[in-house]
N, C-alpha and C positions, 0 to 999 in steps of 0.2 A: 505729572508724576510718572506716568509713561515712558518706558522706550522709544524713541524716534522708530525703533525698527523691533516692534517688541513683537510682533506675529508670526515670529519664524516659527520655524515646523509643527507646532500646536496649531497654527492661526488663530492663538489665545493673548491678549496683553498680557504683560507683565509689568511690574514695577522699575523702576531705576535702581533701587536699593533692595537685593534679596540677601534674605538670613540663610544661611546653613544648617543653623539648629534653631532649637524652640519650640515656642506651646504651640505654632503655627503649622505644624507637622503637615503635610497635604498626605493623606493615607490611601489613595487608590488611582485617583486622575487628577491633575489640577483645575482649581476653579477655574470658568470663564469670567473676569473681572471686567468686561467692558459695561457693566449695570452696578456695579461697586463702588461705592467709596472711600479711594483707599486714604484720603486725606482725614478721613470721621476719627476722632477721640479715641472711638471703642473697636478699631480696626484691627485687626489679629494679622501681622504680618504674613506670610505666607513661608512655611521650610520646609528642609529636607529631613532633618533629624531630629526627633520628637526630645527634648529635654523642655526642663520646668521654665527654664530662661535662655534668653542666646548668650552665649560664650562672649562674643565680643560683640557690640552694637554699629550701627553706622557713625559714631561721633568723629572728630576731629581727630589727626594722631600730630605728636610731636614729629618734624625732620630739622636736624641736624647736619651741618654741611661746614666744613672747613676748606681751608686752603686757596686757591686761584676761581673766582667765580661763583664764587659762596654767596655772594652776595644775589644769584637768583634765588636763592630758596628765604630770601629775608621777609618777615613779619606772618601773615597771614596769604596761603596760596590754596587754589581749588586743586581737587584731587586730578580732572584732569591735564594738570600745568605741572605734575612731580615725574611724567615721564619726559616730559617735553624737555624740562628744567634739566634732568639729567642725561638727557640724547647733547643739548647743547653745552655743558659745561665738560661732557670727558670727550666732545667732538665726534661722535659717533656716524653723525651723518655725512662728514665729511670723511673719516676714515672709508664708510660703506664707499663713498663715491671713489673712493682713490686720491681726493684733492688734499 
């Protein structure tokens, strides 16, 4: 549930998925989470800005895609396959290169 490189400039862990808002509010320094469970039932995400609930959660989002190449974003894809998906269908890496 870790960052591969979660100990930048705190050299505190962090999570893969942070909230922006929520009852998770962190009010003065951030916890050190390397004796945490952050997978436990009763775990209080960790956020920025103190509301009753988060605004939007980490779930699933719809993507929509027509035209030539549409067919990479088809059925079920990991979040990070939707920059990829879209560097390769409007050609971007190869405009970058010049080819």
């Amino acid at each position: 549930m870790f960052s591969s490189k979660s100990f930048y400039f705190t050299g505190k862990p962090y999570t893969i998925l942070v909230y922006t808002n929520g009852p998770g509010v962190i009010a003065v320094e951030r916890a050190n989470l390397s004796n945490t469970d952050v997978e436990a039932v009763d775990y209080l995400q960790q956020a920025v800005i103190a509301r009753k609930s988060e605004a939007r959660s980490g779930e699933d989002v719809a993507i929509y895609a027509a035209r030539p190449k549409a067919c990479l974003f088809n059925g079920t894809v990991e979040q990070n396959y939707i920059s990829q998906g879209i560097n390769k269908a409007a050609s971007l890496v190869q405009r970058a290169k010049g080819i």
